[in-house]
DSSP file (Angstrom, degrees, kcal/mol; ACC not computed):
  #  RESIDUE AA STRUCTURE BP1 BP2  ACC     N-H-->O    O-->H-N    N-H-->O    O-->H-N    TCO  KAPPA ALPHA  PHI   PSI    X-CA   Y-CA   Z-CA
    1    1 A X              0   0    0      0, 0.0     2,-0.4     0, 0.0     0, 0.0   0.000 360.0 360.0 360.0 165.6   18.3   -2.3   -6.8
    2    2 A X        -     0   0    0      2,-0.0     2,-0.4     0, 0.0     0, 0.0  -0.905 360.0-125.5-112.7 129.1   16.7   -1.0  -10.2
    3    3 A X        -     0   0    0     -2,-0.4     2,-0.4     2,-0.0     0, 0.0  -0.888  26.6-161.8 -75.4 123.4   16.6    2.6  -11.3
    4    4 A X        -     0   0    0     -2,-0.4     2,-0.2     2,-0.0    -2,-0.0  -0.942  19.0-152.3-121.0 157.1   13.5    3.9  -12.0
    5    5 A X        +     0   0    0     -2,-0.4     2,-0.3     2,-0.0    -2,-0.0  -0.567  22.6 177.8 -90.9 138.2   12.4    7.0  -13.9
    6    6 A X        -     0   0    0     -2,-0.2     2,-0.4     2,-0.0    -2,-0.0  -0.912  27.1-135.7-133.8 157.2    8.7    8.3  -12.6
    7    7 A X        +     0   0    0     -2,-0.3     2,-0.3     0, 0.0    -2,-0.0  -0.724  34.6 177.1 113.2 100.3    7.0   11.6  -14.1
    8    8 A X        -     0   0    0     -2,-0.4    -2,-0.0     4,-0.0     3,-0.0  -0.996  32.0-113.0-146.7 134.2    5.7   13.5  -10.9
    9    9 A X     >  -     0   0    0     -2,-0.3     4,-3.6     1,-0.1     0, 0.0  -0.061  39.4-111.1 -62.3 178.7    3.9   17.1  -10.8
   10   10 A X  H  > S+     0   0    0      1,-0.2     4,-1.9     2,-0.2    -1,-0.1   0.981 112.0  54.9 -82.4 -38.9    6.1   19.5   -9.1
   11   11 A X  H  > S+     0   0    0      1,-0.2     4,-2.2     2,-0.2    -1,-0.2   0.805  99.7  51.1 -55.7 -31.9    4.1   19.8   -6.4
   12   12 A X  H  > S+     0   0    0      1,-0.2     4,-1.6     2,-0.2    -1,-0.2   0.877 113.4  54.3 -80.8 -29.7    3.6   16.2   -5.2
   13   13 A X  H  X S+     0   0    0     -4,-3.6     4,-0.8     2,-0.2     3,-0.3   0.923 111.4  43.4 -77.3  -7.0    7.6   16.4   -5.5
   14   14 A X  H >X S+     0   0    0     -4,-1.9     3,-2.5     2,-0.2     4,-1.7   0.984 118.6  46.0 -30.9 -84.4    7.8   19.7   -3.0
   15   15 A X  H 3< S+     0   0    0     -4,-2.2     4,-0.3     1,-0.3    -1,-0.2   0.340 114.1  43.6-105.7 -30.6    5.4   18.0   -1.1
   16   16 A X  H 3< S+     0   0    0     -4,-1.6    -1,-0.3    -3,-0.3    -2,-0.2   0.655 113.7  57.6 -77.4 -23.9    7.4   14.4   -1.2
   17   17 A X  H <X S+     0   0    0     -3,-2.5     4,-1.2    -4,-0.8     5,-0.3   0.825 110.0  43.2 -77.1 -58.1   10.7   16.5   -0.5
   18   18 A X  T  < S+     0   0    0     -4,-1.7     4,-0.4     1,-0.2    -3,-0.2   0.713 106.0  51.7 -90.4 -30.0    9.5   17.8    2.4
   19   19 A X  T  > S+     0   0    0     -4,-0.3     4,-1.1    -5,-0.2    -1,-0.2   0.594 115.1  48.8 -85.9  -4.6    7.8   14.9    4.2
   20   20 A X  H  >>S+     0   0    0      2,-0.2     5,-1.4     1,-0.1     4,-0.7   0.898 113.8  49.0 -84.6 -21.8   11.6   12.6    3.7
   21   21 A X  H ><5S+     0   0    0     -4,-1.2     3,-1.2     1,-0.3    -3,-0.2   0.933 112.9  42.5 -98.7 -40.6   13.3   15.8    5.0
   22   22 A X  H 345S+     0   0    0     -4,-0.4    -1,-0.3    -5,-0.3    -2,-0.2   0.962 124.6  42.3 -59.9 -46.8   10.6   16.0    8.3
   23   23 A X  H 3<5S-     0   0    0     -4,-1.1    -1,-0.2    -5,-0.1    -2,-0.2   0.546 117.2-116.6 -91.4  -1.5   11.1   12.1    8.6
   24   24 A X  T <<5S+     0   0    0     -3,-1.2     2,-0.2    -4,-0.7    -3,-0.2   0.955  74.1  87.2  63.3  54.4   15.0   12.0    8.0
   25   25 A X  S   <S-     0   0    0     -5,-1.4     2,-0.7    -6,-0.1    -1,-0.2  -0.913  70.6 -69.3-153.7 165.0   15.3   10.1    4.9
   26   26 A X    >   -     0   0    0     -2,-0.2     3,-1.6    -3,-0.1     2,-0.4  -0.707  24.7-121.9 116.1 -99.8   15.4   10.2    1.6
   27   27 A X  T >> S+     0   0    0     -2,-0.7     4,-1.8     1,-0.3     3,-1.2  -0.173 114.8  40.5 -25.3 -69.5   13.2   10.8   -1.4
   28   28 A X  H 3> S+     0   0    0     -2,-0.4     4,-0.9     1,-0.3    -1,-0.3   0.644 121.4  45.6 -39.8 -41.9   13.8    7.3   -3.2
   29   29 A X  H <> S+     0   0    0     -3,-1.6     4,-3.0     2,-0.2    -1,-0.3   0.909 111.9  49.5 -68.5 -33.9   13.6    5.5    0.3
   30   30 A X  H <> S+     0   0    0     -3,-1.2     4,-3.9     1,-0.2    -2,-0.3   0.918 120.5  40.8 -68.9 -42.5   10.4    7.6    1.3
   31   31 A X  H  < S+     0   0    0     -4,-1.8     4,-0.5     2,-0.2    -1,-0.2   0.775 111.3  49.5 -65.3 -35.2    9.1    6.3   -2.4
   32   32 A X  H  X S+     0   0    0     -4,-0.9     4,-2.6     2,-0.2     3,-0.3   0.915 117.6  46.4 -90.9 -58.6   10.3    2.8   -2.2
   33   33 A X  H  X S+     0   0    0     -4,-3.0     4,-0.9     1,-0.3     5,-0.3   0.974 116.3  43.3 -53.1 -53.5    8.3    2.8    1.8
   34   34 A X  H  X S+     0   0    0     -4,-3.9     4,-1.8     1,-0.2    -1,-0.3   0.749 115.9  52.2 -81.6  -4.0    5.1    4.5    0.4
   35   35 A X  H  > S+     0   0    0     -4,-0.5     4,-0.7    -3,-0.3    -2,-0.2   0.990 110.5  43.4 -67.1 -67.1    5.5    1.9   -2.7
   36   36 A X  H  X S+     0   0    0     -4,-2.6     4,-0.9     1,-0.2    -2,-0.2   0.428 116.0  54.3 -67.1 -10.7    5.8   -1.5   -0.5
   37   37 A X  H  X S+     0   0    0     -4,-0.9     4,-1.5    -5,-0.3    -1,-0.2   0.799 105.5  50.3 -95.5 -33.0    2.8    0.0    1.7
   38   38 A X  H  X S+     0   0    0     -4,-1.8     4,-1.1    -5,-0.3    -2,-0.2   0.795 109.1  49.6 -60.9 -14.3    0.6    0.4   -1.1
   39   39 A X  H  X S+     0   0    0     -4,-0.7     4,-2.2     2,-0.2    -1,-0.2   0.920 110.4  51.9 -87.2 -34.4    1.2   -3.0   -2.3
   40   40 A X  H  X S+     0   0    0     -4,-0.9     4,-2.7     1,-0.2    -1,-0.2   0.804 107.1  51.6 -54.0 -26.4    0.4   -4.4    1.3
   41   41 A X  H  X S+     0   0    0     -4,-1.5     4,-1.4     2,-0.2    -1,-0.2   0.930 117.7  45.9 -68.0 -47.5   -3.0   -2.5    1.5
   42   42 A X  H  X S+     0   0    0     -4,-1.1     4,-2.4     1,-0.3     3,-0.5   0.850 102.8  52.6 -63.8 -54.2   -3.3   -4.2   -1.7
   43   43 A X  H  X S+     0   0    0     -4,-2.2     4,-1.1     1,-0.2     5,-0.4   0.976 115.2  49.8 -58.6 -66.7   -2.2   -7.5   -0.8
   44   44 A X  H  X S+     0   0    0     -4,-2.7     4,-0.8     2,-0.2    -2,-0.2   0.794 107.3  52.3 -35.0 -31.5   -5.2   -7.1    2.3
   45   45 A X  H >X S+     0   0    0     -4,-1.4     4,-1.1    -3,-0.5     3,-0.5   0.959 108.7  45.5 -81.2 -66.6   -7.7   -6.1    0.3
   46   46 A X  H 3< S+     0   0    0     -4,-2.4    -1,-0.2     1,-0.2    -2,-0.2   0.481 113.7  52.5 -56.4  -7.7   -7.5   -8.8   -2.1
   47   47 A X  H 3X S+     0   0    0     -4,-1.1     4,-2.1    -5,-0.1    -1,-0.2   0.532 113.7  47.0-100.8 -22.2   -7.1  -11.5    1.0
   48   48 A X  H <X S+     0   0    0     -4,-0.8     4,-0.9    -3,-0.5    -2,-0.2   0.547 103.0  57.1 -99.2   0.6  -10.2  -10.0    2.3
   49   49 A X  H  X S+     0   0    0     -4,-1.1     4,-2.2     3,-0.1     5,-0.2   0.612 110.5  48.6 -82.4 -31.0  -12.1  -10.0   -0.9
   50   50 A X  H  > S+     0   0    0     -5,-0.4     4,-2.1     2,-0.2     5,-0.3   0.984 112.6  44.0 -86.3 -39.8  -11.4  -13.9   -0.9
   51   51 A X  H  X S+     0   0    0     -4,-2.1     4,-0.6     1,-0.2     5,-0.4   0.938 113.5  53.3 -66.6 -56.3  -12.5  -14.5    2.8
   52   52 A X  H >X S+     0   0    0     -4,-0.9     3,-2.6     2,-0.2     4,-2.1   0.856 115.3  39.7 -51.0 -67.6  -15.6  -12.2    2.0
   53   53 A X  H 3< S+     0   0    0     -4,-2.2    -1,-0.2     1,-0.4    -2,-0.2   0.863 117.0  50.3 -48.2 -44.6  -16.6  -14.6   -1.4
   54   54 A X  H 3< S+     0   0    0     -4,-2.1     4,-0.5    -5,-0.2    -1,-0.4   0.555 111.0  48.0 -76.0   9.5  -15.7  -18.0    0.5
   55   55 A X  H << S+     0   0    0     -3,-2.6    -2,-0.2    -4,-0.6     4,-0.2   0.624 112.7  46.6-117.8 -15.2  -17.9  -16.9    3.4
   56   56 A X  S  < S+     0   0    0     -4,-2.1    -2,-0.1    -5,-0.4    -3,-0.1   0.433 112.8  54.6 -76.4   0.1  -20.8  -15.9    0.7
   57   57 A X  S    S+     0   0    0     -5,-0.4     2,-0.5    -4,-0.1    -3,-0.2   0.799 131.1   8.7 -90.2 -91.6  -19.9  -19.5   -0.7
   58   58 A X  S    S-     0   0    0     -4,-0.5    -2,-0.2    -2,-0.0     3,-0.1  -0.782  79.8-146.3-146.7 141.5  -20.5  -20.8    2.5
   59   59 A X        -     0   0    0     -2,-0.5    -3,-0.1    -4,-0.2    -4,-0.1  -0.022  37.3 -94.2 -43.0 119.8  -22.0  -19.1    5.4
   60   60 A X        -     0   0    0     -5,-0.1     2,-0.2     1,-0.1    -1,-0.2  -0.226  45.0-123.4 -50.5 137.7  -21.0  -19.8    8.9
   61   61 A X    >   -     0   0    0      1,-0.2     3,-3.1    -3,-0.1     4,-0.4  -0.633  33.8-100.4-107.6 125.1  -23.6  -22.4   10.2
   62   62 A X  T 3  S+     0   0    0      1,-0.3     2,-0.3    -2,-0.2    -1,-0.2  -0.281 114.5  21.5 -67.3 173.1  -25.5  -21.1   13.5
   63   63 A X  T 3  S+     0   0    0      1,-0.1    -1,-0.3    -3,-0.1    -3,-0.0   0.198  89.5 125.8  53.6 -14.8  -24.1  -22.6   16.5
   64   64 A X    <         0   0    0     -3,-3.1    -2,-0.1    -2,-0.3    -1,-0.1   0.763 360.0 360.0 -43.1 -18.3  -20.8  -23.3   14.4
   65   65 A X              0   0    0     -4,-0.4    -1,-0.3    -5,-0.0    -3,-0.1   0.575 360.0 360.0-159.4 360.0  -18.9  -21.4   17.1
């Protein structure tokens, strides 16, 4: 693993503090989980931007299924 330094208002770390301690974990794991879930949302979004553009490319054919 890498250390890294992040720059956070006090509140979201209160507010990060408090949701590792309700989940039993934490801070750096809880950060490292909500990191690797934003990138998945990401990773979806951007696979569902290409289906949307190939299916504007071209359009399911009637009767095709």
């Amino acid at each position: 693993m890498k250390t890294v330094q992040t720059t956070l208002d006090v509140d979201l770390v209160m507010a990060l503090d408090g949701a590792a301690k309700r989940i039993g974990t934490t801070r750096s794991a809880f950060a490292r989980e909500a990191r690797r879930s934003a990138l998945a949302r990401i990773s979806v979004k951007e696979l569902e931007r290409r289906h949307r553009e190939g299916y504007a490319r071209k359009p399911v054919k009637k009767g095709e299924f």
